[in-house]
C-alpha positions in Angstrom: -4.4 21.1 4.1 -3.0 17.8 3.5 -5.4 15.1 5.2 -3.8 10.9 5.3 -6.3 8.2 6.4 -5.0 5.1 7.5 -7.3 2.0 7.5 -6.2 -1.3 9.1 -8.6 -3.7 7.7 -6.8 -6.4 8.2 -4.5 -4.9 10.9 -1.4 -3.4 11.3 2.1 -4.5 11.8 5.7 -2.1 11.4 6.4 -3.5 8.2 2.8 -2.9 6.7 3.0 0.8 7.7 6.4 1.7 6.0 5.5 -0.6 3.0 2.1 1.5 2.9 4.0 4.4 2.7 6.6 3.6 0.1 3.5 2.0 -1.9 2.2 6.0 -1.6 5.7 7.5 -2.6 8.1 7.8 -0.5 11.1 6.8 -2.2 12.5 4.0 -0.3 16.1 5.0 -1.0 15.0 8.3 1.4 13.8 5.5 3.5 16.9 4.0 3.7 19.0 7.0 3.7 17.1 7.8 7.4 17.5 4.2 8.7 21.6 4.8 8.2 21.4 7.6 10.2 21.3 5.2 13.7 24.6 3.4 14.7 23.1 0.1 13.6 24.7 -2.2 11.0 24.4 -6.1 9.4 21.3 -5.4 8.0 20.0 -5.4 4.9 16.4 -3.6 3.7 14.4 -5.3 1.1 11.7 -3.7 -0.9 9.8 -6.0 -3.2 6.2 -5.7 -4.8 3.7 -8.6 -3.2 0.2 -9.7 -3.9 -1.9 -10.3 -0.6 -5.0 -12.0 -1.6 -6.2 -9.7 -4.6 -4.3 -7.0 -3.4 -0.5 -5.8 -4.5 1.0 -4.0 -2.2 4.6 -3.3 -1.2 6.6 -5.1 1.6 9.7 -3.5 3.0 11.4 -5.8 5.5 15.0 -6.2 7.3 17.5 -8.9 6.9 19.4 -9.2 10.1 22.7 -10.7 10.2 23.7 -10.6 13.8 22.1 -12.2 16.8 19.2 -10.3 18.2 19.7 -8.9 21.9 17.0 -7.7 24.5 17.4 -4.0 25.2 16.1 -2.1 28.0 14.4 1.5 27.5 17.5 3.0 28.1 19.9 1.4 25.5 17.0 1.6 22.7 17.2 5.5 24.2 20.7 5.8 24.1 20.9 4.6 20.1 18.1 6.6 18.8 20.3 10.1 20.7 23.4 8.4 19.4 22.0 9.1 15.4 22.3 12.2 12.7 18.2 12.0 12.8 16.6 15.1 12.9 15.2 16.5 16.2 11.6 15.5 15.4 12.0 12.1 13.7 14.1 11.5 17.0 11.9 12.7 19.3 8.4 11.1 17.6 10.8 7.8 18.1 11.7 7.9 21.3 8.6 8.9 22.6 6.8 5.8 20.9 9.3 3.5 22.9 8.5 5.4 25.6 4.9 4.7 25.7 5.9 1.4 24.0 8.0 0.8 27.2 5.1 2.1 30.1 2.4 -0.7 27.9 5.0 -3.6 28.4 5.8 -2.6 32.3 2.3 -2.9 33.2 1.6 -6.3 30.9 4.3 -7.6 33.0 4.4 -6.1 36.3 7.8 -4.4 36.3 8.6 -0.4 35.7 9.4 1.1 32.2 13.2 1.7 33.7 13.8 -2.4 34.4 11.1 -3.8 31.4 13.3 -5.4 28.5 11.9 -5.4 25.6 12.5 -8.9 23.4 10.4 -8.9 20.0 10.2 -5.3 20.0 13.7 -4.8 21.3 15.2 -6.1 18.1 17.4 -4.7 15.8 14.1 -4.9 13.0 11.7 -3.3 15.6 13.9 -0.5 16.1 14.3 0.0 12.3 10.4 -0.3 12.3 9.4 2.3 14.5 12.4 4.9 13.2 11.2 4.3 10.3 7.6 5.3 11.1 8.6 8.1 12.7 10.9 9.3 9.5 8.2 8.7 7.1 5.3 10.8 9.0 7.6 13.4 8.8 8.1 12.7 4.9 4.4 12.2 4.7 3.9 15.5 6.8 0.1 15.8 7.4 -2.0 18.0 9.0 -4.7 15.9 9.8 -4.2 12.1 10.0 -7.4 9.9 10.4 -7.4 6.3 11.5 -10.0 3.9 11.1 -10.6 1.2 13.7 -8.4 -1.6 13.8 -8.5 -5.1 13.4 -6.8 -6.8 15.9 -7.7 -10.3 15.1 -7.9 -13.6 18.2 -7.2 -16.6 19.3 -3.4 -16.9 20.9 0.2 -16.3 19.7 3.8 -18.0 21.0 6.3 -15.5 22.2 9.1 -15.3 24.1 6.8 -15.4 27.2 4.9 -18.2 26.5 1.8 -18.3 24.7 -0.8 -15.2 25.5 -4.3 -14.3 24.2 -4.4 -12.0 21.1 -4.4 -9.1 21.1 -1.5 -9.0 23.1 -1.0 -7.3 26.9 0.9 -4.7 25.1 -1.2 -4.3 22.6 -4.1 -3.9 24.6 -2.2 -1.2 27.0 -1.7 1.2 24.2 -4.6 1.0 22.4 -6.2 2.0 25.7 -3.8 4.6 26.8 -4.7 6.2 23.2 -8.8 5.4 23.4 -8.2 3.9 20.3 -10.9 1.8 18.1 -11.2 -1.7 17.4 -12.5 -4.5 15.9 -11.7 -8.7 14.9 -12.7 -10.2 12.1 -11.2 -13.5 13.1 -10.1 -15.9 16.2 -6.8 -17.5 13.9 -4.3 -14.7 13.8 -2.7 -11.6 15.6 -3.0 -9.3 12.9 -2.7 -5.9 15.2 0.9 -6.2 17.1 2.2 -4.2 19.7 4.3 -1.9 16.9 1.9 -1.6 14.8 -1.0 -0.2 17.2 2.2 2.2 18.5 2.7 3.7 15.1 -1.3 4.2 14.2 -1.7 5.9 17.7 0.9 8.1 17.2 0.1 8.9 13.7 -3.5 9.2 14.6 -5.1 13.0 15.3 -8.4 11.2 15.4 -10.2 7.8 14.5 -13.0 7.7 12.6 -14.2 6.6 8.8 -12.4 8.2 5.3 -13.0 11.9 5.9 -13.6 13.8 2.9 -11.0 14.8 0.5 -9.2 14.7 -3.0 -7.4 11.3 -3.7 -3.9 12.6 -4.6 -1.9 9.5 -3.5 -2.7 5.8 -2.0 -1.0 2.9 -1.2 -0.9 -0.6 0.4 2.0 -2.4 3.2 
């Protein structure tokens, strides 16, 4: 049985899970392939090799040339059904902006039919989370373990002013998932909202490294 462990050490972000994966193996030219699938265009994906304190690691990011718009549950919805995807990398997808979509309605008081999203609404954070969702399905394990996660403190500027870290959002879904946590500093937001969407998701349990035989490892 193929076993993956996560560990967010020093948190989690969209970005850091794909890079993390493509550090493992997954070719990112498969990575890209799925991405091309949605009707999205004027982006670029970058893959380059990084050093993060005395770690290398890989960091796949987006280069967006248009202006970013908010999108509602619906439209996000209505691009992800509008792809060539295959029925389970869409489905896994949709359902994270789902749940995604019920965290920011009750951070902010409205429904998951009328909450826009704005950060996560973007043209990168959709890329992000289909991209997850694509490369659990590459990375198809049986059992996926996730440690707890560090969600770092202190406050963070967004679009609606500046709010505690972690996040509303954040918060909303690591508790709709009775997911572990930790901070290891009050500076940073180092768990964000997408990030603690794609470890829940991936998650069948949390706990410490499990045992197993190292075939593959890698760092976003």
């Amino acid at each position: 049985m193929k076993v993956a462990f996560f560990d967010p050490f020093a948190g989690a972000a969209g970005d850091m899970f794909l890079g993390a994966l493509v550090d493992a193996g997954w070719p990112a030219g498969e990575l890209e392939a799925e991405l091309r699938k949605l009707p999205l265009d004027n982006y670029t994906m970058q893959v380059e090799k990084v050093t993060r304190g005395p770690i290398a690691a890989t960091h796949v990011h987006f280069e967006i040339g248009a202006e970013q718009h908010h999108r509602n549950l619906a439209a996000i919805t209505g691009i992800i059904e509008a792809s060539s995807l295959a029925a389970p990398v869409r489905d896994r997808a949709i359902a994270m902006f789902r749940d995604l979509a019920a965290s920011e309605a009750r951070a902010h008081g409205s429904t998951i039919d009328k909450v826009h999203f704005h950060e996560v609404g973007a043209v990168d954070s959709i890329l992000d989370i289909v991209g997850a969702a694509a490369g659990l399905e590459w990375l198809g394990a049986a059992d996926i373990v996730v440690a707890p996660m560090n969600t770092g403190g202190g406050t963070v500027n967004t679009r609606h002013g500046e709010i505690p870290v972690p996040s509303m959002a954040t918060l909303n879904v690591l508790e709709a998932a009775n997911a572990p946590v930790f901070s290891s500093t009050d500076r940073a937001e180092l768990l964000t909202p997408t990030g603690a969407l794609v470890l829940t998701h991936a998650a069948t349990r949390y706990g410490k490294l499990p045992a197993m035989q190292v075939t593959a490892s890698g760092y976003g």
